[in-house]
N, C-alpha and C positions, 0 to 999 in steps of 0.2 A: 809527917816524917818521910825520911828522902831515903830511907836506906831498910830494905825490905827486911835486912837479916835482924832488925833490929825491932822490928815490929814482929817478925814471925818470933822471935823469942819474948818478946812482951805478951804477944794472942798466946803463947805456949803456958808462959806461966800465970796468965790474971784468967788465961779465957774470956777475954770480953768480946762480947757480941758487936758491940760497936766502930772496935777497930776490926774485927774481921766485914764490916761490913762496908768500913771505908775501904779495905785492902780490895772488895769486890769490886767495888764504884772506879776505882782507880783503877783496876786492870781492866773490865770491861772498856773506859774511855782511851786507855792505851792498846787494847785490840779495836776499836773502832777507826783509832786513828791510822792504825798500820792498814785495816785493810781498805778503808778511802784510799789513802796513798795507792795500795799495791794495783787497786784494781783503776786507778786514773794511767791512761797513758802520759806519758813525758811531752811535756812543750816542746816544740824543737823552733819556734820561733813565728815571724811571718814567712820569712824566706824557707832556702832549703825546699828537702824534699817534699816535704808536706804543706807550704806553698802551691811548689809547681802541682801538686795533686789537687788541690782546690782550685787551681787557675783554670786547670785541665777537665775539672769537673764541671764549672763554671760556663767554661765555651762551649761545653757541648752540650748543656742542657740548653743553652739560650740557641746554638745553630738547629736543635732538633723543635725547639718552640719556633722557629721564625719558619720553617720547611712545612710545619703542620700548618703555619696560618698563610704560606703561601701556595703551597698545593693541597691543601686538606678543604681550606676555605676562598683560595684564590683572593686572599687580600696580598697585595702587591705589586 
């Protein structure tokens, strides 16, 4: 059933354990899903600013690998 007032008046007068236990199952999996959602940041794409923050991250851990293996270790 799609429509909660209809089911919360159904559990009111049968009392049945079964649909209150479907009504659990389903809100538990509709809080599960909100808070995946809420707690994922937003894609903003390849580009943009979170692009240019991984390009930025990118080059400088590779300039900081290349300075240890050339003055750390003197390959070069």
């Amino acid at each position: 059933m799609e429509d909660w007032h209809i089911q919360n008046g159904i559990q009111g007068y049968a009392h049945d354990s079964e649909l209150d236990a479907l009504q659990q199952r389903e809100l538990r999996s509709e809080q599960m899903e909100f808070y995946k959602r809420a707690n994922t940041p937003p894609f903003e794409g390849f580009g943009g600013w979170q692009g240019v923050k991984e390009a930025a991250t990118g080059v400088g851990i590779l300039m900081i690998f290349g300075m240890i293996l050339k003055y750390g270790f003197g390959i070069g």
